[in-house]
C-alpha positions in Angstrom: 22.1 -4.8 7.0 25.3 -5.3 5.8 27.1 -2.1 4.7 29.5 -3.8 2.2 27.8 -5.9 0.3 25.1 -5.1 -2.3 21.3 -6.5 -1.6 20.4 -8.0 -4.2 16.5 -7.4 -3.7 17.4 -3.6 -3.8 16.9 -4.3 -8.2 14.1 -4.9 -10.5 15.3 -7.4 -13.3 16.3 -4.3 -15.4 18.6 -3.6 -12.2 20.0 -6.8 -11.6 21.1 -7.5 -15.7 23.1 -3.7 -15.5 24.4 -5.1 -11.3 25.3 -8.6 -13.3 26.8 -6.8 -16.2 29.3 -4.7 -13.8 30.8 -8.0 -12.4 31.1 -9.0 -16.3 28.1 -11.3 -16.5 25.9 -11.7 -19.4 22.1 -10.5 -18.6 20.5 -14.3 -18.9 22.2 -14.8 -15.8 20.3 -11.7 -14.2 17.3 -13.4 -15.2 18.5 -17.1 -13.6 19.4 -15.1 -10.3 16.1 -13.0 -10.4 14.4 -16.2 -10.2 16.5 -18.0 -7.3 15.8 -14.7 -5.4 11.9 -14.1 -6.1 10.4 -17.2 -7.3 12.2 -19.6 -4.7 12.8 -17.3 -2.1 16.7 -18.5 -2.1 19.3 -16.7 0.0 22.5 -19.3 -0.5 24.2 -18.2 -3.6 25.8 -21.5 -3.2 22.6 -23.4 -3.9 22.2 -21.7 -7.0 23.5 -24.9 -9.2 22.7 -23.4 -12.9 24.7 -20.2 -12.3 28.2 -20.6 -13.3 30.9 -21.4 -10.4 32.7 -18.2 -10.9 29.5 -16.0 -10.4 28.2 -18.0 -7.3 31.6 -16.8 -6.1 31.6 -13.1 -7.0 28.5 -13.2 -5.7 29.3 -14.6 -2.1 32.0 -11.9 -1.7 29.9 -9.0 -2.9 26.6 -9.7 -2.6 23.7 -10.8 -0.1 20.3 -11.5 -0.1 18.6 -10.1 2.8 15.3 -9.5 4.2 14.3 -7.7 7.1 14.5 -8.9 11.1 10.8 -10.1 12.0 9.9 -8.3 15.6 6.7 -10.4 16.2 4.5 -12.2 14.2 0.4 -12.3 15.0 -2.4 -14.4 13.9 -6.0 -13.5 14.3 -9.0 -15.5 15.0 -9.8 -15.0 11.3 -6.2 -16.2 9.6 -5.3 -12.6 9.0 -1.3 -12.7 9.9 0.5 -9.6 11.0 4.2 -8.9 10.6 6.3 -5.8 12.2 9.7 -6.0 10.5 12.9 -3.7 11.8 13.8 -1.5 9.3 16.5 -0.2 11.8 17.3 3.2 14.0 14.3 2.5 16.5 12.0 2.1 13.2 9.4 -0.8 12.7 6.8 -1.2 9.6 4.1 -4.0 9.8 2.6 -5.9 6.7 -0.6 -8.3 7.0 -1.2 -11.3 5.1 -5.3 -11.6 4.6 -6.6 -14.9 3.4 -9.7 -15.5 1.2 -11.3 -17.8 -0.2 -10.0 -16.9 -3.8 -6.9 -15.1 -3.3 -4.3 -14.1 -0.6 -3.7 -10.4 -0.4 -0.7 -8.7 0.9 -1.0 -5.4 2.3 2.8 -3.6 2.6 4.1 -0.6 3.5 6.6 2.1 1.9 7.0 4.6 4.5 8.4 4.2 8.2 5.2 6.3 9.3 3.7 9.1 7.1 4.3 12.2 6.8 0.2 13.2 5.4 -1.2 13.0 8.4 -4.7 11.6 7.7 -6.9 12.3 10.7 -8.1 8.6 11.2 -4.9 7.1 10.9 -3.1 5.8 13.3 0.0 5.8 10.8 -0.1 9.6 10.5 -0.6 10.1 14.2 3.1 8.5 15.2 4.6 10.7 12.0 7.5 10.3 10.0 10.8 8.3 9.9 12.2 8.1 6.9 11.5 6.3 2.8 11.7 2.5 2.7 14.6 1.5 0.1 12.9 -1.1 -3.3 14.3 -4.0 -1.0 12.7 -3.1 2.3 9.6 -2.8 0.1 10.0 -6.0 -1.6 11.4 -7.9 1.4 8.0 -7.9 3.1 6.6 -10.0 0.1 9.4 -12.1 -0.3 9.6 -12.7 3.5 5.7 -13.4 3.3 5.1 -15.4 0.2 8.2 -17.9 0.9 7.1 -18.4 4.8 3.3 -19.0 4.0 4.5 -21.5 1.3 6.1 -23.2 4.2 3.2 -22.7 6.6 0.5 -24.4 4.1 2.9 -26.9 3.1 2.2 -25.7 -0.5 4.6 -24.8 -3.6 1.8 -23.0 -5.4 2.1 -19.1 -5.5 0.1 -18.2 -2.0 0.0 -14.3 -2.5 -2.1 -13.3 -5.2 -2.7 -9.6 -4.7 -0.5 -6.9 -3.1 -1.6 -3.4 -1.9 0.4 -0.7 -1.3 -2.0 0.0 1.4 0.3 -0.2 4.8 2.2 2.4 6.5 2.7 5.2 4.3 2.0 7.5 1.3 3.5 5.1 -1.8 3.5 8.3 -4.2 5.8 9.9 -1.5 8.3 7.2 -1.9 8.0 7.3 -5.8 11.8 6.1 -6.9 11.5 3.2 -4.5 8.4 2.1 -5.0 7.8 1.7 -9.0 11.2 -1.0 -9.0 9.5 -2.7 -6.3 6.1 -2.8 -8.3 8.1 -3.9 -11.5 9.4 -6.7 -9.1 5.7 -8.1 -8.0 4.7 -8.0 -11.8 7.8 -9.8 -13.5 7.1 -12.9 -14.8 10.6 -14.1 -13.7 9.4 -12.9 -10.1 5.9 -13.3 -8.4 4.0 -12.7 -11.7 1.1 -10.7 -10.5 -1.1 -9.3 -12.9 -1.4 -5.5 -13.0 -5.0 -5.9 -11.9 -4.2 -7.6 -8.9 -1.2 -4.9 -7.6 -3.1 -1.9 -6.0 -1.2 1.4 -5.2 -3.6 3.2 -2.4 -2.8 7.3 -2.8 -4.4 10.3 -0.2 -4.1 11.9 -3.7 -0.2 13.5 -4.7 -1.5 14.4 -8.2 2.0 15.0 -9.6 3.4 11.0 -8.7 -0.1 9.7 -10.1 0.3 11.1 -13.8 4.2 9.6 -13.3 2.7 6.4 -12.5 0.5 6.0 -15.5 3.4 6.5 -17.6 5.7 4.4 -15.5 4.2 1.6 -14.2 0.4 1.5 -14.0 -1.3 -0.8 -11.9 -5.2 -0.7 -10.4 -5.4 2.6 -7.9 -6.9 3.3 -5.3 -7.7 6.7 -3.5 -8.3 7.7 -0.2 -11.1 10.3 -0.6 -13.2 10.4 2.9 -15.1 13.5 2.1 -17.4 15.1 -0.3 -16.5 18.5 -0.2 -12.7 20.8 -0.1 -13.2 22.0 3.4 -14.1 18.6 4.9 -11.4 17.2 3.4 -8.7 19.9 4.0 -9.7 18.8 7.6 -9.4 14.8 7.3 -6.9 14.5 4.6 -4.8 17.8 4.8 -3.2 17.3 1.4 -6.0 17.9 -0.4 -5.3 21.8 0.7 -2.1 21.3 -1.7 -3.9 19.2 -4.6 -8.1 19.7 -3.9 -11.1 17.7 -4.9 -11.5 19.2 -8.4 -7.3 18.6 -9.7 -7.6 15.1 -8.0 -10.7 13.7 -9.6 -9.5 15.0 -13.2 -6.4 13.3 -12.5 -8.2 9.9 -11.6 -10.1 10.4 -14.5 -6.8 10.9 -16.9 -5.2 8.0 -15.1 -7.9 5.6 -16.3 -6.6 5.7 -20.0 -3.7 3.7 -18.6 -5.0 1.5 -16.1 -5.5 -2.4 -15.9 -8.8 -1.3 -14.8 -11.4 0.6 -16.3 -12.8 2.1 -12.5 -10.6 4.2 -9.8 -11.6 2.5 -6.2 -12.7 5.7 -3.7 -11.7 4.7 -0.5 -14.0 6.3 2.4 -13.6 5.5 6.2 -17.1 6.2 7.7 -16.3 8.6 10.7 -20.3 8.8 13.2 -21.5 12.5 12.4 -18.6 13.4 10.2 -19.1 12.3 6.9 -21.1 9.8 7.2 -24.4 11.7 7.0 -27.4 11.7 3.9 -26.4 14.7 2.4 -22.9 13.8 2.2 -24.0 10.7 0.1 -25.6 13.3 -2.3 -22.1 15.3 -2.4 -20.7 12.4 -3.8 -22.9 11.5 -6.2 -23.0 14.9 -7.7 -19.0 15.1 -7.5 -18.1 11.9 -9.1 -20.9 13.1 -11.8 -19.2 15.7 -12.9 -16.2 13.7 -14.1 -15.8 10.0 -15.9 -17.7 11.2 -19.3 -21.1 9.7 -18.4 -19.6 6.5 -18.0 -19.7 4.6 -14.3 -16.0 5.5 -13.9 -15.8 4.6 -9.9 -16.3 2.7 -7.1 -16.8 3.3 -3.5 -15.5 1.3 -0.6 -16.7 2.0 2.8 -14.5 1.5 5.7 -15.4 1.1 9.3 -13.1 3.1 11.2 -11.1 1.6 13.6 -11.0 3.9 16.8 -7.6 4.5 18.9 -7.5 7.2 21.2 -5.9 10.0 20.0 -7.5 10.6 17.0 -10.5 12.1 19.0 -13.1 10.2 16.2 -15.9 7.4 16.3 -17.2 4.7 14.0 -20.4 5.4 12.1 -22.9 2.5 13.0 -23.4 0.1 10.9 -27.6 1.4 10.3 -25.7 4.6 9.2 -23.4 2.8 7.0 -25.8 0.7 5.0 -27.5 3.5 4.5 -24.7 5.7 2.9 -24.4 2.6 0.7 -27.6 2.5 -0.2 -27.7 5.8 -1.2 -25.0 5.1 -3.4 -25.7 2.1 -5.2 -29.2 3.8 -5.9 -27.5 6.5 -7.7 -25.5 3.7 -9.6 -22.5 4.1 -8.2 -21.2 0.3 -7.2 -20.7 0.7 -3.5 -19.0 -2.2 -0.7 -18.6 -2.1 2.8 -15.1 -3.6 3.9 -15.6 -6.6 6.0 -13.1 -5.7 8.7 -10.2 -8.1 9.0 -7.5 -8.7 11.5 -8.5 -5.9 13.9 -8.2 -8.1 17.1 -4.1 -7.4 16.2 -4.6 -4.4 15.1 -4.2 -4.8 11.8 -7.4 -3.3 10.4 -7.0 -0.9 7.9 -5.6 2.3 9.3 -4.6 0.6 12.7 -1.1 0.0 11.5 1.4 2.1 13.6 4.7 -0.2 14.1 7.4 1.9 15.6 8.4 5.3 14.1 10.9 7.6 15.3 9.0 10.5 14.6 10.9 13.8 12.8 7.9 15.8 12.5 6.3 16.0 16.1 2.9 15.0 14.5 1.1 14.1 17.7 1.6 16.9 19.4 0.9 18.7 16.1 -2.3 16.5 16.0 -3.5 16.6 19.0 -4.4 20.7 18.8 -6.5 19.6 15.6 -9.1 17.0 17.3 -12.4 19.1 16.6 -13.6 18.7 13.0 -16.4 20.4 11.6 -18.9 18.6 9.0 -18.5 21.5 6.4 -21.5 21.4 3.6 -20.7 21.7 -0.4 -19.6 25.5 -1.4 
């Protein structure tokens, strides 16, 4: 990256207009770059025929639109497509394009590693780097949604859903991340409704109540147990913001949200939480919040096993049953089908390259017995 020039997919349009107006610009022509940048995935400001000759100019002396160096690009068997991008200083982050039959979701990350250190993920097992900057955020979906427009020969919007779901804690990286969201929701750049932008979160309670206020799009959080000592053990923030302050701050965030539900995510881990009675904590936790009203919803995630995190998949008899359990209780319960993990790009397989300032696997790997602990 260039160290004299200003990248131009560092700003939200609000960003640009106050960038445009320091070179003496008037803020329509924010709006007619914005465009160039996001919706046609431009990087010549030359090509750029409706902005005035003098700005084109400015603009190639001071300015640059840059995305991030692709390291290697994968395709599984099922048209899931992996990316790991440099983000520089011996630090790689990978996004995955997964293709339905009704929409294209992006999954991106915000972090180089993660400083939580989620037992399950493989993420949290290499540690943590350093933030990504708006750009390096927004690069991966402008990078993604103008080479897939090439790939299907198409000039229809491919991407229709991003999550904030890759390497990462979003809330963590809270400054960078909410331009980068205003970005994906623009109408003058990808237009994506609010209901289709999902921020993931292991739960920092603080950066939630921000985000209703700032910039609220559907949420998801990363629950994966039914009780505080469980969970101190699988997600160890929850020993800074437990069960009780999260779920009242789910339920507050709901007066905000495109959505009128708070996705639970829950990785099904064999004889950890994956067990009857842990069903049963759920349903009486979840009950105790959400007014009466179905307020939730549970997705189940087959874990995807690596070495060092010492864990194994429930089986899939065990997992139905959880869901049954569930649904039964009227809670509307799915089971992720598992995508793109023949390149490792299943959820919580994503691990790039992270030059690690926290020694987390050797931190880690003194933590590899966990206890199922019952409801207090």
């Amino acid at each position: 990256m260039s160290t004299t020039l200003t990248n131009l997919l560092n700003f939200d349009l609000p960003g640009l207009v106050a960038y445009c107006q320091s070179l003496g610009e008037k803020p329509f022509r924010a709006t007619q770059l914005f465009r160039w940048i996001h919706q046609r995935g431009a990087t010549d400001f030359a090509q750029m025929t409706d902005l005035a000759k003098s700005l084109r100019e400015k603009l190639a002396t001071q300015a640059c639109i840059e995305g991030l160096k692709i390291l290697t690009q994968q395709e599984s068997r099922d048209g899931t497509i992996k990316w790991l991008f440099d983000v520089g200083d011996g630090n790689a982050v990978e996004a995955v394009f997964i293709p339905e039959d009704d929409r294209g979701t992006l999954c991106v990350s915000s972090q180089a590693g993660c400083a939580v250190g989620c037992r399950f993920c493989s993420t949290g097992h290499q540690g943590f780097s350093r933030n990504l900057t708006t750009g390096e955020i927004i690069a991966q979906l402008w990078f993604a949604e103008h080479f897939l427009r090439r790939h299907l020969n198409t000039s229809e919007r491919v991407i229709t859903n991003v999550v904030m779901m890759g390497m990462g804690e979003p809330l963590q990286n809270y400054a960078a991340l909410v331009p980068a969201l205003r970005t994906m929701l623009d109408d003058h750049g990808y237009g994506l409704s609010r209901r289709r932008v999902t921020v993931s979160t292991s739960g920092v309670v603080p950066m939630m109540q921000r985000l209703s206020q700032d910039c609220p799009v559907a949420l998801a959080v990363s629950l994966h147990a039914p009780n505080d000592g469980l969970r101190d053990h699988l997600v160890p923030l929850n020993r800074k913001y437990p069960l009780d302050e999260l779920l009242q701050a789910c339920e507050a965030y709901l007066e905000f949200a495109p959505r009128d539900f708070v996705t639970f995510e829950y990785c099904m881990l064999d004889g950890v939480n994956d067990q009857p009675e842990h069903a049963q904590q759920l349903i009486d936790l979840v009950r105790r919040y959400g007014k009466g009203k179905a307020w939730c919803k549970f997705n189940l995630i087959p874990f995807n096993p690596f070495p060092q995190s010492g864990l194994l998949r429930s089986g899939s008899a065990a997992v139905q049953r959880f869901a049954q359990l569930l649904n039964d209780a009227g809670i509307v319960t799915t089971v992720r089908k598992t995508r793109g993990d023949d390149i490792d790009a299943a959820c919580g397989q994503l691990a790039g390259d992270v030059k690690d300032r926290t020694r987390a696997a050797e931190r880690m790997a003194k933590q590899r017995t966990i206890s199922v602990y019952r409801a207090r």
